[in-house]
C-alpha positions as CSV (number, residue, x, y, z in Angstrom):
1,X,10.9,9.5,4.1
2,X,13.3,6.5,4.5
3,X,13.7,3.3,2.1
4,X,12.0,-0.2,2.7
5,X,12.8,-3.3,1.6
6,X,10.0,-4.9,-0.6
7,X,9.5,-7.7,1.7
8,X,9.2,-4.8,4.7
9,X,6.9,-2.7,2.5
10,X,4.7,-5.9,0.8
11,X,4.5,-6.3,5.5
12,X,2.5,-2.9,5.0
13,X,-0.2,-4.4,3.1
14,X,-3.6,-2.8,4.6
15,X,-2.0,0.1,6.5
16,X,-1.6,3.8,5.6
17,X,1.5,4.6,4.2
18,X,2.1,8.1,4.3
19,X,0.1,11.3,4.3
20,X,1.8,14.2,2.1
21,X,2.6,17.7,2.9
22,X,-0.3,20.3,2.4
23,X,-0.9,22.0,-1.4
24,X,-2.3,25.0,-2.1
25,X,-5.0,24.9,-5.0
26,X,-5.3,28.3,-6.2
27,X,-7.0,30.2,-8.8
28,X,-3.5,30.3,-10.7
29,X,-3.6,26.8,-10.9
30,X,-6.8,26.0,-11.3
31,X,-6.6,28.5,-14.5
32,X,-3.9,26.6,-16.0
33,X,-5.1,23.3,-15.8
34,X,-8.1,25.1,-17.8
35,X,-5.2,26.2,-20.7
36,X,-4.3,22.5,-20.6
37,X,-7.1,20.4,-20.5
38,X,-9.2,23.0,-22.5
39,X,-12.0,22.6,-20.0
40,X,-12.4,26.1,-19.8
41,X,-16.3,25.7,-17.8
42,X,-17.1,29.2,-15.9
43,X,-17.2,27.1,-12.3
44,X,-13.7,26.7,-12.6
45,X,-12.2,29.6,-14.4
46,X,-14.8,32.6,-14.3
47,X,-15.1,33.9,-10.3
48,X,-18.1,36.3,-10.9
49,X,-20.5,33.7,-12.4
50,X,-19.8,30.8,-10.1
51,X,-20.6,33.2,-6.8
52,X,-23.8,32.3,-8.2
53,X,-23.8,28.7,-8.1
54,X,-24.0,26.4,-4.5
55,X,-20.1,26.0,-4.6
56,X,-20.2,30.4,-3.8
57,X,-16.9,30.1,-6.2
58,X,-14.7,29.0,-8.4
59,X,-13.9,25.6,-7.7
60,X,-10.9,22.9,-9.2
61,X,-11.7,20.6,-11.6
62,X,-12.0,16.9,-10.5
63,X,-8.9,15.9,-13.1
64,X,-6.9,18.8,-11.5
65,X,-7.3,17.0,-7.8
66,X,-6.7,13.7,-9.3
67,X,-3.5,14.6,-10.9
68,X,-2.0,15.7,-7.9
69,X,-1.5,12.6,-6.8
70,X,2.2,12.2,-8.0
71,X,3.1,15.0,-6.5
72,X,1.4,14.7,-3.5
73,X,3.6,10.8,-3.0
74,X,6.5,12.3,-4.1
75,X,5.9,15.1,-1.0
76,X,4.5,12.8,1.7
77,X,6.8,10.7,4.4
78,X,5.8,7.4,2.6
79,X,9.0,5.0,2.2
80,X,10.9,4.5,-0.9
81,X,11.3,0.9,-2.1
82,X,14.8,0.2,-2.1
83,X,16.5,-1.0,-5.8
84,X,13.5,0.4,-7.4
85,X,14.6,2.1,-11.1
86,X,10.9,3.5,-11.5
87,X,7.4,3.2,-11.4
88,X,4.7,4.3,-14.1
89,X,0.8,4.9,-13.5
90,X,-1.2,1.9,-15.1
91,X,-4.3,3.1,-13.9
92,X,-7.3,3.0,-11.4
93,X,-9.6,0.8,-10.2
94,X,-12.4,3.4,-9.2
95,X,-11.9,7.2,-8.4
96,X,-15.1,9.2,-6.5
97,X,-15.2,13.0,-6.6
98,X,-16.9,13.7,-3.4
99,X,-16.1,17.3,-2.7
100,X,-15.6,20.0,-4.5
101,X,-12.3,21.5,-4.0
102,X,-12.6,25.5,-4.1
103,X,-9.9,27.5,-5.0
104,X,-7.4,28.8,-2.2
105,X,-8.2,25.2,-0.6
106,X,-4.9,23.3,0.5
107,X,-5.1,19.7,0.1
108,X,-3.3,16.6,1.5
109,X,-3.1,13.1,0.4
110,X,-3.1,9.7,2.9
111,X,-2.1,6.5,1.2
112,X,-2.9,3.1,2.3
113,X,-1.5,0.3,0.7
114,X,-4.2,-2.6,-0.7
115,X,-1.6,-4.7,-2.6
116,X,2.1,-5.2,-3.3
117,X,2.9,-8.1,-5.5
118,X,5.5,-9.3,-8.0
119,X,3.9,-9.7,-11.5
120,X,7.3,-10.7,-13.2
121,X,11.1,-10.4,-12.9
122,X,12.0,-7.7,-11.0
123,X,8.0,-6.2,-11.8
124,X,5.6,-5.1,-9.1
125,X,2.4,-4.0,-8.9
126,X,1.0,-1.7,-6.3
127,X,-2.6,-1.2,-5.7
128,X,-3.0,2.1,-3.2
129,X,-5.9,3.8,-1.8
130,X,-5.6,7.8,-2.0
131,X,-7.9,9.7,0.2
132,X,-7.3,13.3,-1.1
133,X,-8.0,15.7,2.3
134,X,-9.3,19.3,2.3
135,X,-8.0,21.3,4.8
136,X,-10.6,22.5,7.6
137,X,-13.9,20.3,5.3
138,X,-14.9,16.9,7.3
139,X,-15.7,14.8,3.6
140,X,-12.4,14.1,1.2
141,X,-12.3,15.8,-2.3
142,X,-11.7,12.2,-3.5
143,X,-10.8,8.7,-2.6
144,X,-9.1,6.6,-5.7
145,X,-7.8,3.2,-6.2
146,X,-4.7,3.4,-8.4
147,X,-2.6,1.1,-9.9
148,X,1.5,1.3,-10.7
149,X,3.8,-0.6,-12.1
150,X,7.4,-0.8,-10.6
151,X,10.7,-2.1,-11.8
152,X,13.5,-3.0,-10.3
């Protein structure tokens, strides 16, 4: 992962960026989400009852995927904006769950940039596509559009 200029990485528009490392979703995790989000539904936290159901298991919650995203930039090979101080999440322009992600998956991320541009002084906005991968399925867990802020 090296550092871009903004001009260089506004040059990027419509490509993919980066593709993170892999991430293990496990039952440990999946759990704790649960304690934080008290979404505490059996097909995510309870193994014996969701054998029963089409997903044969316990599977991640949609949130949990979706919040990896951070984690899964901050671990991919996609450039660093030179002079940048910090970005924050403003939020997303559409998000589709489209596969359930079952527990002791490993999941990637691919980012293409849609949209780099200067909103203010030293104030960018990014627009990104995020394809969230599951190992060894054909169909994503998720593909979002998400927005961030950066300041230089």
């Amino acid at each position: 992962m090296g550092t871009i200029s903004v001009e260089d990485y506004q040059a990027k528009t419509g490509q993919v960026i980066g593709t993170s490392e892999w991430i293990l979703v496990d039952q440990a995790m999946i759990d704790r989400f649960a304690d934080a989000t008290g979404d505490h539904q059996f097909i995510h936290v309870n193994p014996e009852m969701a054998k029963m159901t089409p997903f044969g298991g316990t599977i991640a919650h949609g949130f949990l995927t979706l919040s990896l995203l951070p984690v899964m930039r901050e671990k991919s090979d996609a450039p660093v904006l030179e002079g940048i101080r910090m970005g924050v999440n403003y939020g997303g322009n559409k998000v589709r769950f489209l596969t359930p992600v079952p527990s002791g998956s490993r999941v990637r991320g691919h980012f293409k940039l849609i949209e780099f541009a200067e909103k203010g002084p030293g104030r960018f906005q990014e627009i990104c596509e995020f394809t969230v991968e599951i190992e060894g399925q054909d169909k994503p867990a998720l593909i979002a559009e998400w927005i961030a802020q950066v300041f230089a």
